[in-house]
DRENBAMI-702484 format. One record per residue (C-alpha): residue in one letter; residue number from 1; x, y, z. Coordinates in nm, 3 decimals. Each point is the difference from the previous one (the first is absolute). Example, Ala and Ser with C-alpha at 12.3 -4.5 7.8 and 13.67 -1.06 7.14 Angstrom:
2
 residuo num       u       v       w
       A   1   1.230  -0.450   0.780
       S   2   0.137   0.344  -0.066
This chain:
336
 residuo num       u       v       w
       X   1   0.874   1.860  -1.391
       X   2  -0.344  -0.064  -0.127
       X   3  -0.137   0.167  -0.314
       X   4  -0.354   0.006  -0.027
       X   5  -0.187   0.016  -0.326
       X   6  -0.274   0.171  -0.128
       X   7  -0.362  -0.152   0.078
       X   8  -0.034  -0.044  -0.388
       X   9   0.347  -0.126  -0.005
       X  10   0.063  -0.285  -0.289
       X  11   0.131  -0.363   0.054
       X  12   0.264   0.138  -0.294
       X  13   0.064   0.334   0.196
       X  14   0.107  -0.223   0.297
       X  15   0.193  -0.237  -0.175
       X  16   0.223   0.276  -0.086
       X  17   0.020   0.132   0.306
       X  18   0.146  -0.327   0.086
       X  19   0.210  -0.057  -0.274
       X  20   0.150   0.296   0.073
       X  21   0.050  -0.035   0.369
       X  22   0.102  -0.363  -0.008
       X  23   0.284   0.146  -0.252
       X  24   0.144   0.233   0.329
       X  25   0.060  -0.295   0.207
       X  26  -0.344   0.001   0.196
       X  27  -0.279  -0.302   0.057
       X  28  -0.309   0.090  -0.130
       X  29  -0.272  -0.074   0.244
       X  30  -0.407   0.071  -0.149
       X  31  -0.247   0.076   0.210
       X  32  -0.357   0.026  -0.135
       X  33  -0.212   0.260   0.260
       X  34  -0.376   0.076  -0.087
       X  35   0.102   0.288  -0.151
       X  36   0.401   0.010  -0.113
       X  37   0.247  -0.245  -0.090
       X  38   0.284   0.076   0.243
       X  39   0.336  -0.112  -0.114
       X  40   0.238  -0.066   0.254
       X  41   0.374   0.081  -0.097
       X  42   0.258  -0.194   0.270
       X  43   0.367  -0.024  -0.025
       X  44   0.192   0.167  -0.305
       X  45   0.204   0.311   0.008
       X  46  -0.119   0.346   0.070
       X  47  -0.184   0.145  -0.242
       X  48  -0.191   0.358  -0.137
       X  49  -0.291  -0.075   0.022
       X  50  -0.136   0.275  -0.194
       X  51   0.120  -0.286  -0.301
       X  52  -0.281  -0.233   0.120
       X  53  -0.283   0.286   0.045
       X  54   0.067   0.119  -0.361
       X  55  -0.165  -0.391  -0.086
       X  56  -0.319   0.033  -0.153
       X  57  -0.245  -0.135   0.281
       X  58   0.186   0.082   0.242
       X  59  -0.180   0.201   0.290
       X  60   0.277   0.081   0.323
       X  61   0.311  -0.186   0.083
       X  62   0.082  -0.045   0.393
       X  63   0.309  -0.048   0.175
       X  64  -0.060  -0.191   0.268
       X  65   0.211   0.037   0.326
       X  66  -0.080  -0.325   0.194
       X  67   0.242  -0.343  -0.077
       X  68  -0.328  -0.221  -0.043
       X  69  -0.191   0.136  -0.335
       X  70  -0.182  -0.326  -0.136
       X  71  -0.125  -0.017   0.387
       X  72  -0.062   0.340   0.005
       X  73  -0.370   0.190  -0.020
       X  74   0.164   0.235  -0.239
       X  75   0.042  -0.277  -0.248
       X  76  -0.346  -0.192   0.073
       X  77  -0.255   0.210   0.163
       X  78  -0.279  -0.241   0.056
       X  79   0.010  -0.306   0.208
       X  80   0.181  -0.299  -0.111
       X  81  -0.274  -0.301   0.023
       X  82   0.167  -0.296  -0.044
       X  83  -0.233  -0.302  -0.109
       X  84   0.151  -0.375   0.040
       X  85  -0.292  -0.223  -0.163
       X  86  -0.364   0.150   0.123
       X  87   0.176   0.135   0.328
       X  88   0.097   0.427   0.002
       X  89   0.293   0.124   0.239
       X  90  -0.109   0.349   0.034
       X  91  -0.236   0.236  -0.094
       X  92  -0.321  -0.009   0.187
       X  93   0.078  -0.343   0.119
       X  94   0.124  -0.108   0.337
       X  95   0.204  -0.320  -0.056
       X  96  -0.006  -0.284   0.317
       X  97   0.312  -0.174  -0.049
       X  98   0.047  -0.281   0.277
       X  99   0.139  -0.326   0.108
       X 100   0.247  -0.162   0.207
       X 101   0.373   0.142   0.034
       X 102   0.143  -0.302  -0.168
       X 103  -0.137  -0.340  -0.205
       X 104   0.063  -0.279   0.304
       X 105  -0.270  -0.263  -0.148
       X 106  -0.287  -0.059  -0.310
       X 107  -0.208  -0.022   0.338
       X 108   0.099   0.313   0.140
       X 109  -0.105   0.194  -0.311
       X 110  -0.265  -0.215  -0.099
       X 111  -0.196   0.139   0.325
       X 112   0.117   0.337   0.034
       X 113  -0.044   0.034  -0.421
       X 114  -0.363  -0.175   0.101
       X 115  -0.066   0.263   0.273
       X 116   0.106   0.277  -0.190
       X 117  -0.201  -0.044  -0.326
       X 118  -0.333   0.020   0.181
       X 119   0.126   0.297   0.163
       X 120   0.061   0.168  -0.393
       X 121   0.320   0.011   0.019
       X 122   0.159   0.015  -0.344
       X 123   0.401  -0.043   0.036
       X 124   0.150  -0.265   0.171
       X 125   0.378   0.069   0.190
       X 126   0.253  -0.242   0.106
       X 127   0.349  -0.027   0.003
       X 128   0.178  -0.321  -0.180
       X 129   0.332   0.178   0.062
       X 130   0.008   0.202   0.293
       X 131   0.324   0.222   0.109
       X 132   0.063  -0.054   0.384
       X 133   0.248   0.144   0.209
       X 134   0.080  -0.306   0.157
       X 135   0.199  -0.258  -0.253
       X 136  -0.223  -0.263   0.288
       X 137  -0.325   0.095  -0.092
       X 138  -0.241  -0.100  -0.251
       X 139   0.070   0.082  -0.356
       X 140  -0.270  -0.088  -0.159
       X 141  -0.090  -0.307  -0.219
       X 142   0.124   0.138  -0.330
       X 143  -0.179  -0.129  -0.323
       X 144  -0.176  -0.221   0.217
       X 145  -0.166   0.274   0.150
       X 146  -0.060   0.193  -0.338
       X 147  -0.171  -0.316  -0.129
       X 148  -0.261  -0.022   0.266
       X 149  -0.072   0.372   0.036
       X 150  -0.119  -0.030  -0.378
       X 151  -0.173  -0.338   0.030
       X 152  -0.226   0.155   0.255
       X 153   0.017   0.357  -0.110
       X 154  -0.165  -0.166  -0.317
       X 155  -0.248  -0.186   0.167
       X 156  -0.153   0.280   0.164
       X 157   0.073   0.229  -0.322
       X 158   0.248   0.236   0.251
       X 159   0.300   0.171  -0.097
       X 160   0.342  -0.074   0.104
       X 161   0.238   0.252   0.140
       X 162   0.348  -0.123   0.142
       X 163   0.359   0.123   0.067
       X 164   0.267  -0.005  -0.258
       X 165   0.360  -0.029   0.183
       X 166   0.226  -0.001  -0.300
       X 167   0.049   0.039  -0.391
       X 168   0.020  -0.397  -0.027
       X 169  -0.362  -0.013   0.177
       X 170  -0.128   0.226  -0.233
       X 171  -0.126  -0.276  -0.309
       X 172  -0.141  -0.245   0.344
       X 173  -0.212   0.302   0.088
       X 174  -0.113   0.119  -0.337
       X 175  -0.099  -0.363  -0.030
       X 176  -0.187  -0.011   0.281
       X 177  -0.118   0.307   0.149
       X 178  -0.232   0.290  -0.145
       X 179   0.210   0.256   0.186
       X 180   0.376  -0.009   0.098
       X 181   0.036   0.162   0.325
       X 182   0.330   0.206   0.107
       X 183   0.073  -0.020   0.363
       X 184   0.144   0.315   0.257
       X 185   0.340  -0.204  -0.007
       X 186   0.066   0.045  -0.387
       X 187  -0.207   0.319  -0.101
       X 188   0.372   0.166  -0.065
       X 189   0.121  -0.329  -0.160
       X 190   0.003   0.146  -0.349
       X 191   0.160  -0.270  -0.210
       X 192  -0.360  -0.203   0.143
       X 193  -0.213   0.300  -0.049
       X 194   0.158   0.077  -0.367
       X 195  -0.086  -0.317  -0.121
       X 196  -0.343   0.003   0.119
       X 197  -0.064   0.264  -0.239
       X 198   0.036  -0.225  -0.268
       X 199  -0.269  -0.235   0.069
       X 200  -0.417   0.054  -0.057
       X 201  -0.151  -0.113   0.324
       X 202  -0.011   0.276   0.274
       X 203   0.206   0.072   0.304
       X 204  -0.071   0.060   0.367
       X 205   0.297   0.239   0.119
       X 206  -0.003   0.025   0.355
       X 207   0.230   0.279   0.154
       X 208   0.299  -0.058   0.153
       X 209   0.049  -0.026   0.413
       X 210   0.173   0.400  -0.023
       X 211  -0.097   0.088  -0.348
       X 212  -0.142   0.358  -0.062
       X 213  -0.291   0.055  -0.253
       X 214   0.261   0.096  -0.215
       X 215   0.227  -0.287  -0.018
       X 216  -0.287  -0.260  -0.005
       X 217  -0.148   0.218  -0.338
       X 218   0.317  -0.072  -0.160
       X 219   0.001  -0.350   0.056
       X 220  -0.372   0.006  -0.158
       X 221   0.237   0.218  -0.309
       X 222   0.232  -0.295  -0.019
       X 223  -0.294  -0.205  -0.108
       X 224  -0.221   0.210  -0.201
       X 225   0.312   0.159  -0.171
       X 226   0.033  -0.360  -0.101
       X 227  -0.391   0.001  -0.182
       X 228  -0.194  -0.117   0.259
       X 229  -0.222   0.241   0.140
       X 230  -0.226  -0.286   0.218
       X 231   0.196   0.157   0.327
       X 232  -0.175  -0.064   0.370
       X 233   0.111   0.198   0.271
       X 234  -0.034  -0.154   0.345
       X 235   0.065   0.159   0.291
       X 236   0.089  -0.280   0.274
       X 237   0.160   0.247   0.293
       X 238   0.342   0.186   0.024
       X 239   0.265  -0.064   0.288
       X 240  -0.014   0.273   0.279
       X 241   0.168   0.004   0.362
       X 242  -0.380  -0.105   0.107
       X 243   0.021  -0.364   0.107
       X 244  -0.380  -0.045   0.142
       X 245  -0.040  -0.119  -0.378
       X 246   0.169  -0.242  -0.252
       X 247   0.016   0.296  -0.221
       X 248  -0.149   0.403  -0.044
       X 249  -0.263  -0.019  -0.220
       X 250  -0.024   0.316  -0.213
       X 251  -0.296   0.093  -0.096
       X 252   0.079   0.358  -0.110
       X 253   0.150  -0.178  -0.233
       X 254  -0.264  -0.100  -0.249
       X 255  -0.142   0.398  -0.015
       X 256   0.297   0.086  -0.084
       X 257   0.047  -0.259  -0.269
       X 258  -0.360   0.047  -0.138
       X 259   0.113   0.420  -0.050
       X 260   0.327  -0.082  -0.195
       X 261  -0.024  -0.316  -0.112
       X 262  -0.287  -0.195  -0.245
       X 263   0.117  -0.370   0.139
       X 264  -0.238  -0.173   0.203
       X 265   0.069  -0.028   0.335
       X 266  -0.108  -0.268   0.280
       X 267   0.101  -0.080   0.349
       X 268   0.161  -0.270   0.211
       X 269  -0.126   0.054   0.344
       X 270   0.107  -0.392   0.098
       X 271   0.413   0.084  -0.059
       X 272  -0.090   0.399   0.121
       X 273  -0.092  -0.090   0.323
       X 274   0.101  -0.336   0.055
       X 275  -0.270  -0.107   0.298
       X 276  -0.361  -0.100  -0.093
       X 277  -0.255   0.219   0.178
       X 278   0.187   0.295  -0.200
       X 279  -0.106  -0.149  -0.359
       X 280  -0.323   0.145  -0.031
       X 281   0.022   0.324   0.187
       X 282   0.276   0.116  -0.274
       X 283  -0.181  -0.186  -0.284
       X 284  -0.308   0.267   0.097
       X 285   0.257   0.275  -0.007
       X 286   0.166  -0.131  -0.351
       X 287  -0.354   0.039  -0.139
       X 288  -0.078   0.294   0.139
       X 289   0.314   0.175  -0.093
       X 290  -0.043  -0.128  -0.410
       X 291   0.138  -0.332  -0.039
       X 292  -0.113  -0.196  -0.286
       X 293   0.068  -0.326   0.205
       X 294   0.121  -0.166   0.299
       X 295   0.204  -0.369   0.007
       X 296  -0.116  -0.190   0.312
       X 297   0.194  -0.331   0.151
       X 298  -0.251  -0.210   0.075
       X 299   0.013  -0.347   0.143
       X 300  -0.290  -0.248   0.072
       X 301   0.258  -0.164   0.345
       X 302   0.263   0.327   0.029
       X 303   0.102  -0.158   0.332
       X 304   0.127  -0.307  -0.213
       X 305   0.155   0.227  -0.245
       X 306   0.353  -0.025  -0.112
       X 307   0.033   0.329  -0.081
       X 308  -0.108   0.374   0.163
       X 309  -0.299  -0.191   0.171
       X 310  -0.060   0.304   0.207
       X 311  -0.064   0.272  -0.242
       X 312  -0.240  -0.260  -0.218
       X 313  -0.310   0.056   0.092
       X 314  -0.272  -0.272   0.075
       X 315  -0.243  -0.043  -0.312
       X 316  -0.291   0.129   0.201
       X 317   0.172   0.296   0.131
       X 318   0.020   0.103  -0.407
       X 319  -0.304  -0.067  -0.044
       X 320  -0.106   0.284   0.254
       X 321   0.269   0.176  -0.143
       X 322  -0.156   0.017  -0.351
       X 323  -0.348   0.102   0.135
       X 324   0.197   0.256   0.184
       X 325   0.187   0.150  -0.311
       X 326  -0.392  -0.038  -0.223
       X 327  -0.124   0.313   0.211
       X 328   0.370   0.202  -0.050
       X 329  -0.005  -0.066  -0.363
       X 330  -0.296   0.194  -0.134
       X 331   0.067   0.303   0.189
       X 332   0.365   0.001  -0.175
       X 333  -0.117  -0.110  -0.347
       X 334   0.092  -0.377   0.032
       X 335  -0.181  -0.268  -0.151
       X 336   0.048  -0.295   0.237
């Protein structure tokens, strides 16, 4: 449920309110709006609430129906803009997240992390641990690759955003990385997801292969539930019975999630479509449909490429790409 106070609502009248919630058996989760304090109530035994509206401050108390609250508009109604250093996820920005599937060499990113920077691109992806579905292919170079995404992320002053596999990887990538990116194969992996809550750096969820909008806001619950409300949604492409792409990249998806939902939301149009000349004709339509972002594989040789060379795009095909997505962006309110 979420109680929300009074406009003139006191620090002391909420403290109470939490005090006295907290004593039920629920987490107390404070959001401060423009105007009210909105307390969200999650877990605990069913209550009358009548008790809690009797509170001094206390302005309406709402049940709310949906499994994902902390995710939920209800609880936040403003966007969530999530600022890592002097970078914002959200909002009025339109975030260019790009880079090679996976760290192969200090070369490799060196030029594409070169190529990229005088482009403006901010964020800096790469895989150092990289889930395949063959045990033959290339897993990535580990802390090896973590180390060099950072040396050069810091040399151009870029952020890092890479996968996080399992709980174990969890202190490599805090170490390393700015944010800690969940991948379609463990969205539902909730012991990973739980313990992601408990850490201060954001997270990239991207939604599972068959996972509704439903299912992939509780995974964002897991980890906000947890007190981290940094949450990325991504949107990287569902699994359909259409095979003339990798994947089905939904782009009804991010209206949707922008009416129920306060998380920012970006899209993966490399691992939604799976084939090159696709990238930036569903990068327009993410934009144009109210994503706050798009993540982009690029690769300066994606011939050479050990990994998903043809969905990476070629560093000058982004760069028509961005000029493309400058025109879309003012007529949808995006800063780019």
């Amino acid at each position: 449920m979420l109680i929300v106070m009074k406009p003139n609502a006191s620090e002391e009248q909420v403290n109470q309110i939490v005090i006295f919630i907290k004593d039920k058996g629920f987490d107390a989760h404070i959001s401060q709006g423009e105007i009210n304090t909105i307390i969200g109530a999650v877990g605990g035994k069913t209550i009358d609430t009548r008790n809690i509206e009797l509170f001094e401050g206390v302005q309406e108390v709402i049940k709310i129906t949906s499994s994902y609250k902390l995710a939920s508009r209800m609880f936040q109604p403003e966007d969530t803009v999530i600022k890592v250093k002097d970078v914002e996820i959200g909002g009025e920005e339109f975030s260019l997240m790009a880079g090679p599937c996976t760290v192969e060499s200090l070369e490799q990113i060196e030029i594409t992390a070169n190529k990229l920077k005088n482009m403006g691109v901010r964020i800096l992806r790469g895989g150092a641990f990289k889930p395949r579905t063959s045990p033959y292919a290339f897993q990535g170079l580990g802390e090896e690759g973590l180390m060099i995404m950072r040396q050069v992320a810091d040399k151009y002053n870029m952020l890092v955003v890479s996968e996080v596999m399992e709980i174990s990887q969890i202190p490599l990538l805090v170490k390393y990385a700015d944010i800690l990116q969940v991948g379609a194969r463990n969205m539902q992996n909730f012991n990973l997801v739980r313990e992601l809550g408990y850490i201060n750096k954001p997270v990239m969820l991207k939604r599972g292969l068959s996972a509704t909008i439903q299912e992939w806001l509780m995974s964002a619950e897991y980890i906000m539930a947890g007190g981290n409300r940094d949450v990325i949604l991504c949107e990287r492409g569902i699994r359909t019975f259409e095979n003339a792409t990798r994947n089905t990249l939904d782009i009804s998806a991010i209206p949707v999630i922008k009416k129920i939902s306060h998380l920012p939301i970006i899209a993966d149009p490399s691992h939604g479509t799976g084939l090159r000349d696709k990238v930036a004709p569903m990068s327009r339509a993410a934009i144009a449909a109210g994503a706050d972002g798009i993540m982009v594989e690029v690769h300066h040789s994606p011939e050479t490429a050990l990994c998903d060379g043809a969905q990476s795009l070629y560093p000058e095909q982004f760069e028509k790409l961005i000029k493309d997505l400058k025109i879309i962006a003012p007529v949808v309110g995006k800063k780019l």
